[in-house]
Backbone as CSV, one residue per row, in Angstrom:
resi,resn,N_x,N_y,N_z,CA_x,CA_y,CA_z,C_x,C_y,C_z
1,UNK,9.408,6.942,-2.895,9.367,6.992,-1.442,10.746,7.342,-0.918
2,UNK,10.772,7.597,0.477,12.229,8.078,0.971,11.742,7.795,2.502
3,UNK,13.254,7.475,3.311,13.484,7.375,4.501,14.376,8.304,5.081
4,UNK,14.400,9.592,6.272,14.812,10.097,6.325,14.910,9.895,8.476
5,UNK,15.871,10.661,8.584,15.833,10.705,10.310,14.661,11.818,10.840
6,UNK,14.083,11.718,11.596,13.239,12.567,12.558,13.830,13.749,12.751
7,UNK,12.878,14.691,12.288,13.727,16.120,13.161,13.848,16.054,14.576
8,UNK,12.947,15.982,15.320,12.899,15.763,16.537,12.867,14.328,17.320
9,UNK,13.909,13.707,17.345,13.756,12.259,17.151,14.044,12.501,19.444
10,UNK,13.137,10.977,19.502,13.076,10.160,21.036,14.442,9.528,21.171
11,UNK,15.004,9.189,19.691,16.423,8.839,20.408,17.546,8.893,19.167
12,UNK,18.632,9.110,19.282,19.322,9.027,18.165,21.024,8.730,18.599
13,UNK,22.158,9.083,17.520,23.376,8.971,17.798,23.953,9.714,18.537
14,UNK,23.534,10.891,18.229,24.616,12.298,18.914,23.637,12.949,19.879
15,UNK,23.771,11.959,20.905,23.034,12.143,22.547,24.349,12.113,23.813
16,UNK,24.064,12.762,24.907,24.894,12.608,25.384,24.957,11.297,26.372
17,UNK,25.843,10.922,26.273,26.628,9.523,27.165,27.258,9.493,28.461
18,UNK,27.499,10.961,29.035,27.734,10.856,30.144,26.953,10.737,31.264
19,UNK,25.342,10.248,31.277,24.008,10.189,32.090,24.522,9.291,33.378
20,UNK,24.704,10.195,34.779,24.361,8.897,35.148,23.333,7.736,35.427
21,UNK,24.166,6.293,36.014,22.857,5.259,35.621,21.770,5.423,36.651
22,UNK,21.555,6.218,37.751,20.528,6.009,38.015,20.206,7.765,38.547
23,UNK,18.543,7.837,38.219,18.114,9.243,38.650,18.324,9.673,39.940
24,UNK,18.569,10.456,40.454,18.747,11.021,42.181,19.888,10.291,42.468
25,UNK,20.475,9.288,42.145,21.584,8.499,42.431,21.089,7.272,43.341
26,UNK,19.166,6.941,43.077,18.898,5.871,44.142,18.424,5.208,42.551
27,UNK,18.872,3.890,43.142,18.533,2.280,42.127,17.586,2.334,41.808
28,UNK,16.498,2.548,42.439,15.325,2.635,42.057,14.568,3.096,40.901
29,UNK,15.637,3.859,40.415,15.506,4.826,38.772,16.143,4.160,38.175
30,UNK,16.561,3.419,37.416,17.880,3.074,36.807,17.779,4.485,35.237
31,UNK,18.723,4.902,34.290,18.562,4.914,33.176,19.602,4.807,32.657
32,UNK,19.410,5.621,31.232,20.852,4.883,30.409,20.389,6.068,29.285
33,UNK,21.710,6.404,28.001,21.783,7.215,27.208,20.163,6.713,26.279
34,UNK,19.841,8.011,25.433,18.880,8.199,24.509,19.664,7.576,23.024
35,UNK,20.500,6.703,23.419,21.318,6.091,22.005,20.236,5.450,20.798
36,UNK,20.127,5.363,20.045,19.271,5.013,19.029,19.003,5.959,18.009
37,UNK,17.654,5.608,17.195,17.647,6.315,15.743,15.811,6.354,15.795
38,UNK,15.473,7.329,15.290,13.946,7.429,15.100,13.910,8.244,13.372
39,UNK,13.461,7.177,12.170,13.297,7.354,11.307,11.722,8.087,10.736
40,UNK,11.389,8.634,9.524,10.173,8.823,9.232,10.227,8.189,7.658
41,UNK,9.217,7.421,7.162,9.289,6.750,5.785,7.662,7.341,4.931
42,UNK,8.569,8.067,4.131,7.154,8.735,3.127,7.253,7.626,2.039
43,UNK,5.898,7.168,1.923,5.171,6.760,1.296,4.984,7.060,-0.147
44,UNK,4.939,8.128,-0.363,4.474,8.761,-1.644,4.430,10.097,-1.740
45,UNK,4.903,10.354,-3.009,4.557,11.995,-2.923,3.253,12.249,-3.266
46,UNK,2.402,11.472,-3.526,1.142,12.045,-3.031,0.514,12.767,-1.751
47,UNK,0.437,13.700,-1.758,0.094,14.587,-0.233,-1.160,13.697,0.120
48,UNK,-2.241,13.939,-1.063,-4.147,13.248,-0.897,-4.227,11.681,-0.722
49,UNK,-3.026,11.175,-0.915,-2.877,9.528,-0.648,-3.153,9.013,0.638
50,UNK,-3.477,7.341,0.963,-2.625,6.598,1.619,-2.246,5.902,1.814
51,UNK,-1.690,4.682,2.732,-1.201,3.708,2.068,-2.170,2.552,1.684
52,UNK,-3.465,2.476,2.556,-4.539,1.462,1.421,-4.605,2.083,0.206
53,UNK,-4.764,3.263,-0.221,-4.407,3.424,-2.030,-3.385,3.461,-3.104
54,UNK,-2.253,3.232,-1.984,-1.354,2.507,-2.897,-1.330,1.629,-3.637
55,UNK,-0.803,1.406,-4.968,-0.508,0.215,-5.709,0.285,-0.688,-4.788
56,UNK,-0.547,-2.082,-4.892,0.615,-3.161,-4.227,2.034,-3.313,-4.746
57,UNK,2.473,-2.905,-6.374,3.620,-2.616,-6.094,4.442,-1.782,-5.413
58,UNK,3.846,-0.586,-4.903,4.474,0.299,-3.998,4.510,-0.006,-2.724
59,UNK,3.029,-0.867,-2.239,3.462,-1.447,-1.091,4.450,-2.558,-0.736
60,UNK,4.655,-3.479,-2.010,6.094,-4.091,-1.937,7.309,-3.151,-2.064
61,UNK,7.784,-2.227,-2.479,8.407,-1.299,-1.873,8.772,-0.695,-0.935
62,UNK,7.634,-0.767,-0.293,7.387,0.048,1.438,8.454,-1.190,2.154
63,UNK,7.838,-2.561,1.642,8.338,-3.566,2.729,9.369,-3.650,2.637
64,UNK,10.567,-3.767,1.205,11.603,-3.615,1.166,12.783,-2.720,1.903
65,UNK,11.915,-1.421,1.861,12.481,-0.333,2.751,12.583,-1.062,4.350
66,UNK,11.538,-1.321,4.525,11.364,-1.452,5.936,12.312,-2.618,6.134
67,UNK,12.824,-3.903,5.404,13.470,-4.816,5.792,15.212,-3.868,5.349
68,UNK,15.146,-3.297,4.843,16.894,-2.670,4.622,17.048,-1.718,5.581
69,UNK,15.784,-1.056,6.676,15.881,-0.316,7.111,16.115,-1.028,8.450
70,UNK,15.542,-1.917,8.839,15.367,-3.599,9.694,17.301,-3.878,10.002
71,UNK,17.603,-4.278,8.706,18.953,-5.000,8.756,19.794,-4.024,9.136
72,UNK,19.850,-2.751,8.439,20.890,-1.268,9.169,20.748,-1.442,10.432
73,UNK,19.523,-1.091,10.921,19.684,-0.007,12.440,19.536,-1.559,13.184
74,UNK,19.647,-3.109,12.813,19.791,-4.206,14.265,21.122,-4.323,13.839
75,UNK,21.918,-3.984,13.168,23.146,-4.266,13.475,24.062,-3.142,13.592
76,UNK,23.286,-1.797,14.295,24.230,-1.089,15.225,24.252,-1.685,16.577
77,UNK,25.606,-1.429,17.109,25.543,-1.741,18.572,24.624,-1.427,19.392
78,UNK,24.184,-0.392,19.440,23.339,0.481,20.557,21.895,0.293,20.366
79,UNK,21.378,-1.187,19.494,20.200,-1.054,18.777,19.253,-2.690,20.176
80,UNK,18.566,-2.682,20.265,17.730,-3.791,21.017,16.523,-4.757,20.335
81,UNK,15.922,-3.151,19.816,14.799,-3.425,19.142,14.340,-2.639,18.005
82,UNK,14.202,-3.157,16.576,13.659,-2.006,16.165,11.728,-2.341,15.928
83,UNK,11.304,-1.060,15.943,9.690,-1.128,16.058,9.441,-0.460,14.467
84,UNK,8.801,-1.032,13.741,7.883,-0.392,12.324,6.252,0.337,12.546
85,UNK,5.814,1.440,12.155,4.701,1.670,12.180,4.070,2.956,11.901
86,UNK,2.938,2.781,11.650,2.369,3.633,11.082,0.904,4.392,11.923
87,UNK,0.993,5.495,12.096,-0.295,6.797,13.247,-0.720,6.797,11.947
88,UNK,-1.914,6.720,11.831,-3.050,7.339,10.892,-3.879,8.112,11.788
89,UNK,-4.666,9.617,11.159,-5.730,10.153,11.511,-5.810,11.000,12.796
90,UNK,-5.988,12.082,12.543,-6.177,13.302,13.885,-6.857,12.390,15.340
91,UNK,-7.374,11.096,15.413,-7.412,10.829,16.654,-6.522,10.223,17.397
92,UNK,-5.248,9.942,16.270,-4.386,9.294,16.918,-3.209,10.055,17.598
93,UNK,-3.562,11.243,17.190,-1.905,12.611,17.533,-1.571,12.587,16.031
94,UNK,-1.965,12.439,15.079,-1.294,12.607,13.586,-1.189,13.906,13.487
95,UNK,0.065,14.657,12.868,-0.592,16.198,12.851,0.322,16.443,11.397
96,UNK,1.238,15.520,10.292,1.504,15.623,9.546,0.788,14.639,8.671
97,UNK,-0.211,14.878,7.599,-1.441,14.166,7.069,-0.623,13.353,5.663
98,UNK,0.475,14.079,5.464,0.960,13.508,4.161,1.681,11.878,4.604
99,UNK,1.315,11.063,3.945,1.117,9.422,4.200,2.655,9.088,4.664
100,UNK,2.529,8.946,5.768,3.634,8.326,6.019,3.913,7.349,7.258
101,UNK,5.415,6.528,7.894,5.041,5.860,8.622,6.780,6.286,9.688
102,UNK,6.792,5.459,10.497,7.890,5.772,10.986,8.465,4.226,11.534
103,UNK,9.729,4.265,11.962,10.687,3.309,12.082,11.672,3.809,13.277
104,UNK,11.103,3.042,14.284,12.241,3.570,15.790,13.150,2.319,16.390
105,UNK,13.962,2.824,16.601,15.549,1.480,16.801,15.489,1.777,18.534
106,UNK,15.302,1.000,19.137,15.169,1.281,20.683,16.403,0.796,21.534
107,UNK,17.559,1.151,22.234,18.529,0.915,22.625,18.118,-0.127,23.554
108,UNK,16.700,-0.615,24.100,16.296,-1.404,24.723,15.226,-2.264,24.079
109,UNK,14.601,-3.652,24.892,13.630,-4.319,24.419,12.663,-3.425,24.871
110,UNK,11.467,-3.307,24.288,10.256,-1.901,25.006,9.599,-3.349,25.824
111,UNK,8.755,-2.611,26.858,7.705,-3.560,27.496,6.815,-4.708,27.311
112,UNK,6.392,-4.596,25.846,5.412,-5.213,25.027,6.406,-6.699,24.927
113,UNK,7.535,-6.085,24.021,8.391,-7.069,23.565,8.754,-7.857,24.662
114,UNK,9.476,-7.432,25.516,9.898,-7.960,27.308,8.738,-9.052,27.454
115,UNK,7.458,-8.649,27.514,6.203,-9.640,27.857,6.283,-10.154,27.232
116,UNK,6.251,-10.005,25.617,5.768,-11.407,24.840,7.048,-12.435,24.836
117,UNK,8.338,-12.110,24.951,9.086,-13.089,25.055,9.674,-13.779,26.702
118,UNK,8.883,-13.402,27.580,8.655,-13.463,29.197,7.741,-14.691,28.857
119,UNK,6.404,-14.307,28.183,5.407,-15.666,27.645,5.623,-16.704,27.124
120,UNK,6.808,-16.337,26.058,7.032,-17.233,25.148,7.660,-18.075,25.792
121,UNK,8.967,-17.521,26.513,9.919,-18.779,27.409,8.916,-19.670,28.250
122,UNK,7.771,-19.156,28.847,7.244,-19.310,29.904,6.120,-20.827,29.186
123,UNK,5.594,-20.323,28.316,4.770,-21.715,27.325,5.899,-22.187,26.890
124,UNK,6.688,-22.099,26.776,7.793,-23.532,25.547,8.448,-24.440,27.053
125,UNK,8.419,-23.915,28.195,9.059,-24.440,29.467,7.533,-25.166,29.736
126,UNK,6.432,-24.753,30.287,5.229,-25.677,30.159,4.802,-26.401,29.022
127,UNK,4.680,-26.487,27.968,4.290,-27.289,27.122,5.512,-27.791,25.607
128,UNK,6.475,-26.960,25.784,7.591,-27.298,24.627,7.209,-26.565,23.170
129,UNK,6.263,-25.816,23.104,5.925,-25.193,21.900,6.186,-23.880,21.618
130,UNK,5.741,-23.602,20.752,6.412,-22.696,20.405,5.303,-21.323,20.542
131,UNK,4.703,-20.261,21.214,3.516,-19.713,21.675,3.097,-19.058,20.366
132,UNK,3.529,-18.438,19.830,2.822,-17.903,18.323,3.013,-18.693,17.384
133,UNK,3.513,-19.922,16.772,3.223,-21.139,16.386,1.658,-21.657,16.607
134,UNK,1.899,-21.328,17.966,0.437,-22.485,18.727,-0.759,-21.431,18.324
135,UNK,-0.329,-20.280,18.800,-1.422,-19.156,18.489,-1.998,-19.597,17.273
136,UNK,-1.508,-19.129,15.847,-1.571,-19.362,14.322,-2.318,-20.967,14.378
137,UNK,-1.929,-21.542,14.762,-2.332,-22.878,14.689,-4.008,-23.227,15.325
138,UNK,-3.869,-22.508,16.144,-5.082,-22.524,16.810,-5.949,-21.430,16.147
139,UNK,-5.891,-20.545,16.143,-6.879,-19.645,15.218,-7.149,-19.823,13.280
140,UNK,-6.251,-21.232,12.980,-6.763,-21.925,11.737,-7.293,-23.100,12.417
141,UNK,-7.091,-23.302,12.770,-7.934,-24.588,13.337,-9.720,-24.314,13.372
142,UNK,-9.464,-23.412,14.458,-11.057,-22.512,14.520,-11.754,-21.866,13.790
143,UNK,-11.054,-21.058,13.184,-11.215,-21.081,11.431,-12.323,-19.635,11.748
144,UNK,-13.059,-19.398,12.530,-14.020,-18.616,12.673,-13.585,-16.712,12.707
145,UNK,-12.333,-16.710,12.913,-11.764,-15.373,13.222,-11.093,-15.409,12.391
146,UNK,-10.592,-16.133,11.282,-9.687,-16.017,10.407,-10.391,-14.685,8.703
147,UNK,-9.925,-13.891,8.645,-9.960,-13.489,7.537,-9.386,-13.363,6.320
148,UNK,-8.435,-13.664,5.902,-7.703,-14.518,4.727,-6.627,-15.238,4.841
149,UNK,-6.011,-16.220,4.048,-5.131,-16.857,4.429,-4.174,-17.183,3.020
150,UNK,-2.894,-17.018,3.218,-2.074,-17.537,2.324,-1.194,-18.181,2.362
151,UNK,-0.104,-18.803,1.491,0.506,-19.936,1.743,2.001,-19.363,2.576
152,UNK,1.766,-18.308,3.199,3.162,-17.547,3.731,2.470,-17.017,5.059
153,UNK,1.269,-16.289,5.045,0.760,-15.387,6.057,-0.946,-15.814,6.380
154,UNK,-1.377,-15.654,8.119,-2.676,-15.913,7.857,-3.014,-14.500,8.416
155,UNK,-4.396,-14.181,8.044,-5.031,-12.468,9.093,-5.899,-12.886,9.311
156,UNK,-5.906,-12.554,10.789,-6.949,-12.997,11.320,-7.439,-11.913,12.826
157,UNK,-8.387,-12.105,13.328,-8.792,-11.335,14.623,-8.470,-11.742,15.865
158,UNK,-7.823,-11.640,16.597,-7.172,-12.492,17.927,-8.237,-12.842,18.770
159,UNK,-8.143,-13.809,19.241,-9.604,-14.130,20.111,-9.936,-13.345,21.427
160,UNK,-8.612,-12.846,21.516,-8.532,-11.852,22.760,-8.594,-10.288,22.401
161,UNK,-9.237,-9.786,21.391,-9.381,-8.420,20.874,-9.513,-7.704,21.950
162,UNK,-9.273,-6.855,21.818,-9.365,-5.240,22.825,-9.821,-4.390,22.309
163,UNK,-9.518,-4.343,21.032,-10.154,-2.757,20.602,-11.613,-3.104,19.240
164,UNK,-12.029,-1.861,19.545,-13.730,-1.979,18.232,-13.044,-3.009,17.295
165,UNK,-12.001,-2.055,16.460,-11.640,-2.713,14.990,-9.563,-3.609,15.214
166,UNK,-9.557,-5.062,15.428,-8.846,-5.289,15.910,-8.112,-6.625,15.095
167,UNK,-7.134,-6.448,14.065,-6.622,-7.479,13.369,-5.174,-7.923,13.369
168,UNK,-4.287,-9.095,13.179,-3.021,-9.712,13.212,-2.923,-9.940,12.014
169,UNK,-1.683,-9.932,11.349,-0.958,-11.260,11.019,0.742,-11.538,10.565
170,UNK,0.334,-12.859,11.039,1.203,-13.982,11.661,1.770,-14.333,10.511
171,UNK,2.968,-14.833,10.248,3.327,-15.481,9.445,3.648,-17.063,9.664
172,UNK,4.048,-17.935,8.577,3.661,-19.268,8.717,4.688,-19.877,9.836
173,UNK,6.068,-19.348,9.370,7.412,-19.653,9.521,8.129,-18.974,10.812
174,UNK,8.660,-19.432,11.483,9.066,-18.058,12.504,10.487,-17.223,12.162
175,UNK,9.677,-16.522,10.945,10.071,-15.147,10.599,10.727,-13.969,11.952
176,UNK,12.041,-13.752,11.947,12.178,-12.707,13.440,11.716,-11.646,12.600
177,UNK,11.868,-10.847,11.484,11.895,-9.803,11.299,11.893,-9.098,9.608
178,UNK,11.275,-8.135,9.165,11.159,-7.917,7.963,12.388,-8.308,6.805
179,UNK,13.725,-8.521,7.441,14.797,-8.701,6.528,14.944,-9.788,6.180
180,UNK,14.208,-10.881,7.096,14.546,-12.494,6.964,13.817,-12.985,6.251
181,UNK,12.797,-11.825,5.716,11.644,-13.170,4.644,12.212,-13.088,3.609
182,UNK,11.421,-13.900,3.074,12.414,-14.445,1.189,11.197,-13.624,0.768
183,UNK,11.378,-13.452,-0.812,10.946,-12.864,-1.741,9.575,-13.090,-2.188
184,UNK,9.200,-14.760,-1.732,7.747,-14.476,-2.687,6.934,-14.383,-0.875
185,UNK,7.886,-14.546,0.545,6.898,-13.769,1.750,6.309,-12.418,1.389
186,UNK,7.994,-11.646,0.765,7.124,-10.417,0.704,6.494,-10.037,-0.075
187,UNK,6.597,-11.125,-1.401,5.326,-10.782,-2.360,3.958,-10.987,-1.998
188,UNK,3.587,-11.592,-1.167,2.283,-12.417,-0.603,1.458,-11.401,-0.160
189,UNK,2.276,-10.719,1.161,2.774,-9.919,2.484,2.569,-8.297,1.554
190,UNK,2.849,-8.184,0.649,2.185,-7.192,-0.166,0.714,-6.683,-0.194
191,UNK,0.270,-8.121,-1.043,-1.101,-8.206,-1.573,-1.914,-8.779,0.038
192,UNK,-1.606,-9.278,1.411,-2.236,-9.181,2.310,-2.868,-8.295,2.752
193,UNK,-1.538,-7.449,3.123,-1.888,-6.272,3.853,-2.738,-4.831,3.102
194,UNK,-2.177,-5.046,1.789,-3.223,-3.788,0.831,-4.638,-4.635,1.183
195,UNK,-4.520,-5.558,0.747,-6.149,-6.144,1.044,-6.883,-6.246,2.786
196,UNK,-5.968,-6.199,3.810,-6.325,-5.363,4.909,-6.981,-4.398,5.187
197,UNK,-6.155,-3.482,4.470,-5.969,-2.190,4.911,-7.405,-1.387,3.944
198,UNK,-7.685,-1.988,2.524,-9.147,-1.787,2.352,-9.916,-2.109,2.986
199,UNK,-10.108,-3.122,3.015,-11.361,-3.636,4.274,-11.543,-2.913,5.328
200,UNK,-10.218,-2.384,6.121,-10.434,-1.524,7.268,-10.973,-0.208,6.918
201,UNK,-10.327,0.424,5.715,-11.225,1.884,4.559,-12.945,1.394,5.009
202,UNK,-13.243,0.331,4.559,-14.544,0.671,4.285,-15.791,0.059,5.635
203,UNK,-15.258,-0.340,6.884,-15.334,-1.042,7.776,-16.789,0.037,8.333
204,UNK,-16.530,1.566,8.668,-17.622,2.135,8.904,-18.654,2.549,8.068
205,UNK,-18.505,2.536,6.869,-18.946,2.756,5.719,-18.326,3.820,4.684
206,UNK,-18.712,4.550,3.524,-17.941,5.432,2.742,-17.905,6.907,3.243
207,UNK,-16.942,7.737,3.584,-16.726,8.776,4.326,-16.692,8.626,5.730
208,UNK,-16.045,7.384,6.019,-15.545,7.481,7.434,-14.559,6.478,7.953
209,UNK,-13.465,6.856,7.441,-12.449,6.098,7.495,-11.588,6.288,8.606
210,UNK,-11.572,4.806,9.525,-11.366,4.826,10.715,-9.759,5.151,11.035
211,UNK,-9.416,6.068,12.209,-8.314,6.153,12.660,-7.522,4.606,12.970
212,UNK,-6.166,4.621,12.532,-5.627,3.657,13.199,-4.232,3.390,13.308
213,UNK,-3.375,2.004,14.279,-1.980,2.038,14.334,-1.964,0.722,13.993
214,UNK,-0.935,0.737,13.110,-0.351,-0.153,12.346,1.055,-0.598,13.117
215,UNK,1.167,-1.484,14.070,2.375,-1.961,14.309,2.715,-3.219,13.850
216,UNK,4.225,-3.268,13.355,5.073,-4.750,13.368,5.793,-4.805,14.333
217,UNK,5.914,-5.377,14.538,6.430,-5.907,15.994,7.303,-7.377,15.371
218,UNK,8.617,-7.253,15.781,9.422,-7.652,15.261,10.455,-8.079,16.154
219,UNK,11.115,-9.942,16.637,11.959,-9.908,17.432,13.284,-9.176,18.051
220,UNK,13.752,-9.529,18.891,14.525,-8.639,19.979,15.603,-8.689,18.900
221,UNK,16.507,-7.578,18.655,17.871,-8.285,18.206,18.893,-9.063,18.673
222,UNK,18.820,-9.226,19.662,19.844,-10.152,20.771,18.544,-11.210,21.882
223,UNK,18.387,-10.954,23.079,17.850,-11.631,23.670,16.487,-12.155,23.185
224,UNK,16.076,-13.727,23.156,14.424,-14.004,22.842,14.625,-13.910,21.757
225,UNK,15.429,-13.948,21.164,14.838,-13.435,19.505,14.332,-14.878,18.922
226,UNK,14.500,-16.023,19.207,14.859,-17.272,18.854,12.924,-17.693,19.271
227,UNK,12.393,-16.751,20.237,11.905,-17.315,21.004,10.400,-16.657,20.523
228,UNK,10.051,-15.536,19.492,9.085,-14.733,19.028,9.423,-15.098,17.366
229,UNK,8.302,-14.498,16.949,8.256,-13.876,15.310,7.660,-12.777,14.875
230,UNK,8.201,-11.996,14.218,7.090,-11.028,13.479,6.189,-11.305,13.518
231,UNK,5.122,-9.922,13.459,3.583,-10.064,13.401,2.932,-8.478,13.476
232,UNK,2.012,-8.346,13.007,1.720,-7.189,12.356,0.287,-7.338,13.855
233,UNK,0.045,-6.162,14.489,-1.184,-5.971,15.232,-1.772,-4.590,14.598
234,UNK,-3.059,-4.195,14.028,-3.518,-3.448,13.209,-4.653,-3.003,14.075
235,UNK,-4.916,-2.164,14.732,-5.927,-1.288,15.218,-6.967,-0.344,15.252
236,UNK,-7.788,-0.268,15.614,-8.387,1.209,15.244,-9.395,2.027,16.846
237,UNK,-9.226,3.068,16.726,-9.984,3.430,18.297,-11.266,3.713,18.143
238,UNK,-12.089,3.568,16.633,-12.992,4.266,16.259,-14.545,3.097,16.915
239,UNK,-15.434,2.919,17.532,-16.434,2.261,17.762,-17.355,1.796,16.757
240,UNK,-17.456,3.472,16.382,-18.838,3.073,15.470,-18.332,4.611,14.877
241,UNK,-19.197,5.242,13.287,-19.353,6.653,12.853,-19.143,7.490,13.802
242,UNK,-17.918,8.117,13.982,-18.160,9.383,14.505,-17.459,9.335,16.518
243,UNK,-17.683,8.238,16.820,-18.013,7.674,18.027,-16.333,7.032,18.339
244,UNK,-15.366,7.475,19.002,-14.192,7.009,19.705,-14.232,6.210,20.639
245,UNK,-13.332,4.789,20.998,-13.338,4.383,22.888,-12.679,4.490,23.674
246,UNK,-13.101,5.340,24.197,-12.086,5.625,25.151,-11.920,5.527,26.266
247,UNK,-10.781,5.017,26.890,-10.409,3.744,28.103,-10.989,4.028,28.951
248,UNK,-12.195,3.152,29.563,-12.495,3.453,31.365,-11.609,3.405,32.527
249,UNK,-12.302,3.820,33.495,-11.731,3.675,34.776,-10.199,2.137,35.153
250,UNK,-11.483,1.505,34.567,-10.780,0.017,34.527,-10.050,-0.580,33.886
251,UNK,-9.905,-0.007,32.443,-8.711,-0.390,31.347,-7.803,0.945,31.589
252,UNK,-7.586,1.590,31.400,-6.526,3.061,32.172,-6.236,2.836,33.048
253,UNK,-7.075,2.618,34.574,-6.244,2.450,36.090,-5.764,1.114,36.014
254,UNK,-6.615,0.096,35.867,-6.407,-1.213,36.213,-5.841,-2.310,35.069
255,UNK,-5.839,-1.789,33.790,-5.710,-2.423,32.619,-6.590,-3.865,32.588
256,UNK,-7.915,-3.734,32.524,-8.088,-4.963,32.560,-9.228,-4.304,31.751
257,UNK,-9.504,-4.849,30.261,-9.947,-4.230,29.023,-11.532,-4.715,29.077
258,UNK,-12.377,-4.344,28.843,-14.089,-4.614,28.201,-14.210,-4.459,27.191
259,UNK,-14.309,-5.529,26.532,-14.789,-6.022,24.837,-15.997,-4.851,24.686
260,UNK,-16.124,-3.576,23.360,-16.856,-3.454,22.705,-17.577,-4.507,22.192
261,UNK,-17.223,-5.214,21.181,-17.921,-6.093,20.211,-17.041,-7.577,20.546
262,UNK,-17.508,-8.523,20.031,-16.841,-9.853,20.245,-15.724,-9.824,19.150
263,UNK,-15.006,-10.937,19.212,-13.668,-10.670,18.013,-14.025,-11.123,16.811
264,UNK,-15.130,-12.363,16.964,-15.802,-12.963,15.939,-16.389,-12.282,15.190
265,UNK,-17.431,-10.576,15.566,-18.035,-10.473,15.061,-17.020,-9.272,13.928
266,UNK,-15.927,-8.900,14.283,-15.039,-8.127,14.252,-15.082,-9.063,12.260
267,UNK,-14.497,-10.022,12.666,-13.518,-11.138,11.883,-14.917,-11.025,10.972
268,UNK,-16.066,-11.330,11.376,-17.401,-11.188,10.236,-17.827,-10.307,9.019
269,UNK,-17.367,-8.913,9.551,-17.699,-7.433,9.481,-16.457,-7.387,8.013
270,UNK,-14.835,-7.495,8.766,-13.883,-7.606,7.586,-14.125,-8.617,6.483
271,UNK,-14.409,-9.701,6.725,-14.559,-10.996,5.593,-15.369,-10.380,4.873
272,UNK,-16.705,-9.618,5.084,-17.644,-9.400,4.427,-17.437,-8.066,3.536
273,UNK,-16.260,-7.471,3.993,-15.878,-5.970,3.223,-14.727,-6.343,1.877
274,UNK,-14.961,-7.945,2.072,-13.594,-8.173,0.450,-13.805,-7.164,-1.075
């Protein structure tokens, strides 16, 4: 495998710095330089591969990369956040098929991140806990959405799914980020996620292997970081054979999402594809 920079990268080193901070010169715009790094990580020189057919030793490989790639780009200055992940499949915008994933260092926290650690302060100030602690805790408890569990990581279906095909996971410990786990996390964290990532292969049946995005999502490097953990959200846009969902009126204008399927039955469908 190999990690290389983006030809056409969203942000990198040798950008220019003289921007001013705000567009038209009214506050209302604020911005700031394109400082950062946008990586691409091949997988394999297999072109016909992907990464569910990888050997789990290669996928412990992948993770290694991704945690040395983790520890580099959060301890440049100009770094906020870095994001791990992987576009599978022509419905997602994929247009290079040979298996690979990418790795973007964001000179800022992105939106997602901003919210979940906006939440997190926001539950540990109401109740003193810790919100993805409580999450994990509560979806073993219930036990019903859970699809495997190990003594490092649980996967499971969030009770709040959004999409057809919709899976997490959490780790036990509050892990910030791929560099901080010890050795037998990422041995575990190996054999999880290959065993994921089949189940999701065979979810519509054989010859129809669903599009999907693979994000880690990984604390802030500076602000909140104390206050989130890693966690893997695993997706797919596909409904059913053949059949895409695509956002109504009301999840696009208004963001306020309509369950395809329940999450339970989601969590049923994977358990049953071991």
């Amino acid at each position: 495998m190999v990690v290389f920079e983006n030809r056409f990268p969203s942000f990198a080193r040798d950008v220019a710095t003289d921007v001013p901070p705000h567009v038209d010169g009214d506050a209302l715009w604020p911005q700031r330089p394109a400082l950062g790094r946008c990586e691409v990580v091949c997988f394999t020189s297999d072109h016909d591969s992907s990464f569910a057919a990888l050997p789990v030793e290669r996928v412990r490989t992948v993770i290694e990369a991704w945690a040395d790639r983790t520890a580099a780009l959060s301890a440049t200055d100009e770094v906020a956040e870095v994001f791990v992940f992987e576009n599978r499949g022509t419905e997602i915008g994929v247009t290079l098929q040979h298996p690979h994933g990418q790795v973007y260092a964001y000179p800022f926290v992105t939106p997602r991140g901003r919210q979940l650690v906006q939440r997190a302060a926001e539950h540990h100030v109401a109740t003193g806990g810790d919100l993805l602690a409580d999450v994990l805790a509560a979806e073993r408890k219930a036990g019903m959405r859970v699809i495997t569990e190990g003594e490092h990581w649980t996967v499971f279906v969030p009770a709040a799914a959004r999409w057809p095909v919709e899976a997490h996971i959490l780790p036990h410990r509050p892990a910030p980020d791929f560099a901080a786990l010890s050795g037998p996390e990422r041995d575990e964290l190996a054999h999880l996620y290959h065993d994921l990532l089949g189940r999701l292969e065979r979810y519509f049946g054989e010859g129809h292997p669903p599009p999907y995005i693979a994000g880690w999502h990984q604390s802030p490097v500076h602000a909140g970081r104390e206050l989130v953990r890693m966690h893997l959200q695993l997706f797919s846009l596909r409904r059913a054979p053949g059949k895409l969902k695509y956002l109504a009126g009301s999840e696009s204008g208004a963001g306020a999402w309509i369950g395809d399927v329940t999450p339970e039955r989601i969590a049923a469908r994977l358990r049953e594809l071991a």
